[in-house]
C-alpha positions as CSV (number, residue, x, y, z in Angstrom):
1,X,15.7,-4.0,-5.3
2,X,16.4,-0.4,-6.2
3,X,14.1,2.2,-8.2
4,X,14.9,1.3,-11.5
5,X,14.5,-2.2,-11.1
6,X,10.7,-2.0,-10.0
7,X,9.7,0.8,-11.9
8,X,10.4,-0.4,-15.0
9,X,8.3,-4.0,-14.4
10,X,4.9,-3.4,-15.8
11,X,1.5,-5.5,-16.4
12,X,-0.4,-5.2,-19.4
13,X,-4.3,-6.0,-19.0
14,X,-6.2,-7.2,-21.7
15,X,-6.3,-4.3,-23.8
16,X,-3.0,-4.8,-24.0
17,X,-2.5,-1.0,-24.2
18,X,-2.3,-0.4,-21.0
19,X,0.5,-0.8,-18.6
20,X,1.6,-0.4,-15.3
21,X,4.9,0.0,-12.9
22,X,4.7,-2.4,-10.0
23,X,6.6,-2.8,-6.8
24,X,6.7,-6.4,-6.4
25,X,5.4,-7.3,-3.0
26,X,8.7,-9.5,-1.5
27,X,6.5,-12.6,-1.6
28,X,6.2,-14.9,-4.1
29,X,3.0,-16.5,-3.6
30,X,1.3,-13.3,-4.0
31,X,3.8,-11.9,-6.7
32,X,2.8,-14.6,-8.8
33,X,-0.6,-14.1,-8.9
34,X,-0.9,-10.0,-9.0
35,X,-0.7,-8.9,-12.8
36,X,2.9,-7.3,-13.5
37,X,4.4,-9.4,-9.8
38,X,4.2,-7.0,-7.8
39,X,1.8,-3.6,-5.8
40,X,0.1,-1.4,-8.9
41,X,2.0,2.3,-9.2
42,X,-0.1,4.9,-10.4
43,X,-3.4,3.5,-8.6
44,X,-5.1,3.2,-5.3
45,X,-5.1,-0.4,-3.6
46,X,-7.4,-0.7,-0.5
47,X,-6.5,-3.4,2.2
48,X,-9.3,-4.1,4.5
49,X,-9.0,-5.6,8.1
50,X,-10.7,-6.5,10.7
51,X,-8.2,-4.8,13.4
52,X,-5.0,-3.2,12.8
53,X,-2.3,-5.6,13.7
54,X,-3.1,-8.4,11.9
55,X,-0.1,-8.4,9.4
56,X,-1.1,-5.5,7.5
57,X,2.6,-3.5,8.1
58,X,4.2,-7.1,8.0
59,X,2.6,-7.1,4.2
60,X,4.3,-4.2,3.1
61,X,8.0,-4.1,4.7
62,X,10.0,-5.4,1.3
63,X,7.9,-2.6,-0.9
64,X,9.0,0.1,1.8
65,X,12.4,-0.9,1.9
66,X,12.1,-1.1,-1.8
67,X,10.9,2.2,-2.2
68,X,13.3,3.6,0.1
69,X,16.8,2.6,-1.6
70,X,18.6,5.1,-1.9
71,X,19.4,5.7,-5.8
72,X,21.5,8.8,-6.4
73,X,20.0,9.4,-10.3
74,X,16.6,9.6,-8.5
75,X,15.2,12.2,-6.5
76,X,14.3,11.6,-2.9
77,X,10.9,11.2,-2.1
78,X,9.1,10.8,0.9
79,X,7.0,7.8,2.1
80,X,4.1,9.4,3.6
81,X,1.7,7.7,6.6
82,X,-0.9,9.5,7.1
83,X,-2.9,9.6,10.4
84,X,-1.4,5.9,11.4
85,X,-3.2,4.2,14.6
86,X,0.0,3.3,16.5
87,X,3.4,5.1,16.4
88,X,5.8,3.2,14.3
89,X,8.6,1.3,16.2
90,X,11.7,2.2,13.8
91,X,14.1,-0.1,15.0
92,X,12.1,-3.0,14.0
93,X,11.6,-0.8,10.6
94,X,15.6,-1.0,10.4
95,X,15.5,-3.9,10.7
96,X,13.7,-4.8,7.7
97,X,15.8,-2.5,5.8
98,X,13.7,0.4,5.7
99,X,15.4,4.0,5.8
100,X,13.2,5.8,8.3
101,X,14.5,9.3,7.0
102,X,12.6,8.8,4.2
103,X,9.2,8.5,5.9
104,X,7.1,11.1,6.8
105,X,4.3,11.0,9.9
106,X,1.2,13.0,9.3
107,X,-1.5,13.7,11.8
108,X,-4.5,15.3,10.9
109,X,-6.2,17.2,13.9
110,X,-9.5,18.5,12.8
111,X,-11.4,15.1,11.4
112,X,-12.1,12.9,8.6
113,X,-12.5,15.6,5.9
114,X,-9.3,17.2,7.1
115,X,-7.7,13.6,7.1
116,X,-9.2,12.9,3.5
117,X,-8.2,16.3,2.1
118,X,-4.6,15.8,3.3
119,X,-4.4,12.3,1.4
120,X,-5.3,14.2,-2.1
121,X,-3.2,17.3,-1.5
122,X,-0.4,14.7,-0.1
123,X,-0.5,12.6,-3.6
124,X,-1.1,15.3,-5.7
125,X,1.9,17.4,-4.5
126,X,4.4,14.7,-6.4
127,X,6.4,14.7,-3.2
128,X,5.6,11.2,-1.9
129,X,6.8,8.2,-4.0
130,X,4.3,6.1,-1.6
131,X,1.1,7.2,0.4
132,X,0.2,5.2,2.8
133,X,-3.2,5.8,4.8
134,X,-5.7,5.3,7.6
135,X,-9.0,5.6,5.9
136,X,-12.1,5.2,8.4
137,X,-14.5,6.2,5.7
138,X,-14.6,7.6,2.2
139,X,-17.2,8.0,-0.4
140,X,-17.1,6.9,-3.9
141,X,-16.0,10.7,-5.0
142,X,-13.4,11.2,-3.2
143,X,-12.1,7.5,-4.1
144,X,-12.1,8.8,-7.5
145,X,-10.3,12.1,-6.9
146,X,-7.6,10.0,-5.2
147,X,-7.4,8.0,-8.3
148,X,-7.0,10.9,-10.3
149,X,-4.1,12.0,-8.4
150,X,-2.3,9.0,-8.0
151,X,-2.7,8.5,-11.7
152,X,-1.0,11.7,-12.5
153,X,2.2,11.5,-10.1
154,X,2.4,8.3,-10.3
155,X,2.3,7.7,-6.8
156,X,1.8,4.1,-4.7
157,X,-1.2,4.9,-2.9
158,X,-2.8,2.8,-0.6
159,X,-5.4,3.0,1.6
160,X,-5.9,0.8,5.5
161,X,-9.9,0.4,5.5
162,X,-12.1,-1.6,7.7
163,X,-13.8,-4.5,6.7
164,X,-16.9,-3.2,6.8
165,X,-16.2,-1.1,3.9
166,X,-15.3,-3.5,1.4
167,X,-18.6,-3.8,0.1
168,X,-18.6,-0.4,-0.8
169,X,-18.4,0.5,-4.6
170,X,-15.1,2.0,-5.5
171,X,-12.3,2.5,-8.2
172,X,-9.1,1.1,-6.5
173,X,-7.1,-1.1,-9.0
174,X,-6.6,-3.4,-6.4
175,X,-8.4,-4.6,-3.2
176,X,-7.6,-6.9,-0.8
177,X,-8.8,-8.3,2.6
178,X,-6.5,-9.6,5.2
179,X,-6.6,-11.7,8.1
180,X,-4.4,-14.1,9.9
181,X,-4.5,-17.7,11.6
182,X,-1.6,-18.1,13.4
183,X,1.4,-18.0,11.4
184,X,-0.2,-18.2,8.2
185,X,-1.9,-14.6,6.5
186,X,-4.5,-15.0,3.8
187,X,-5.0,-12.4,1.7
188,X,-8.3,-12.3,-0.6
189,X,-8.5,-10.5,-3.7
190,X,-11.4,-8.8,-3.9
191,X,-10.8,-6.7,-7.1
192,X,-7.8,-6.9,-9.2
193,X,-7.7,-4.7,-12.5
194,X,-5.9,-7.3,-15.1
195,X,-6.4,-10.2,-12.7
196,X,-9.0,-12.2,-11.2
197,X,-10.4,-12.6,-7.6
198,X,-9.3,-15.4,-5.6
199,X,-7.3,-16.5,-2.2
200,X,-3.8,-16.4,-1.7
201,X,-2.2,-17.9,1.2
202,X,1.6,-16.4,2.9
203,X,3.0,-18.8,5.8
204,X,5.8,-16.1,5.9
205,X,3.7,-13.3,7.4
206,X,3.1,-14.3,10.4
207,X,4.1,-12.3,13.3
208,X,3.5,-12.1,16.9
209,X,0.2,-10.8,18.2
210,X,-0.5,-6.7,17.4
211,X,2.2,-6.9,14.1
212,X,4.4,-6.0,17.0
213,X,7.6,-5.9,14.6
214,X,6.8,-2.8,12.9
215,X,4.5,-0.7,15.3
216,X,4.6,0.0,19.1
């Protein structure tokens, strides 16, 4: 699915007056039940695990190779990871399509302010098209700064959290905890602007132990 294609789906909550691009997720049981059927542009989304490696790259392979198609009427943009707790294995990345030019590594050296500070000036520069994160801790300002700025550049922003955190206030559009049995990943809405909470279920996700497919 190329850039037009995506960009132009959009959910409209209740109000009805607002709306929202999407980049639909690549599967269905979860496209069907996110407003829109897909990821929220323009917003931060906050998936929270227990470990890294449980799926959570595995989740987002079809909106990165989405996101990176190449469309010559669109400008480039880079799909930032930002301070990422393995190194990403980009064959396997290939593999699933992705065009590994387009990403960008970042490593913040000197801590979690420098790391969170990066994030904003990251999604606020308009060069991204995505942002994607390693977020030990953040406070409810700085969440809403990060909204701010994803809002005005229209940016996918989403942020890797611990589990711990998710019952921390904050103004993400979306949030989502994820864990895996086997083969099978369940993700749990916890918050979903224009949607409701609930339990969805992806056999498809599974992956050998560590999400090994996608980082090494």
């Amino acid at each position: 699915m190329e850039w037009d294609d995506w960009q132009t789906r959009v959910w409209r909550g209740k109000a009805a007056a607002i709306s929202r691009a999407v980049v639909p997720t690549g599967f269905h049981e979860l496209d069907r039940y996110l407003p829109g059927g897909g990821w929220p542009v323009g917003v931060i989304t906050e998936i929270f695990v227990d470990d890294y490696g449980v799926g959570e790259l595995a989740l987002l392979m079809p909106a990165l190779k989405a996101l990176t198609t190449t469309d010559p009427a669109k400008p480039r943009k880079w799909i930032a990871w930002i301070a990422p707790p393995f190194v990403p294995y980009a064959p396997a990345l290939q593999q699933h399509g992705i065009d590994i030019e387009r990403l960008l590594m970042i490593h913040p050296t000197a801590g979690h302010k420098s790391r969170l500070w990066a994030i904003e000036q990251v999604v606020r520069s308009g060069s991204s098209a995505g942002v994607l994160a390693w977020v030990p801790a953040a406070d409810e300002v700085i969440l809403r700064r990060l909204q701010l700025a994803a809002e005005d550049q229209g940016c996918w922003t989403l942020l890797f959290r611990p589990a711990s955190a998710r019952r921390q206030r904050s103004p993400a559009a979306l949030r989502i905890y994820l864990t895996r049995a086997e083969a099978v990943g369940r993700v749990e809405i916890i918050k979903c602007r224009g949607g409701r909470p609930g339990v969805v279920e992806i056999a498809s996700l599974g992956l050998p132990s560590g999400d090994s497919s996608a980082v090494a």
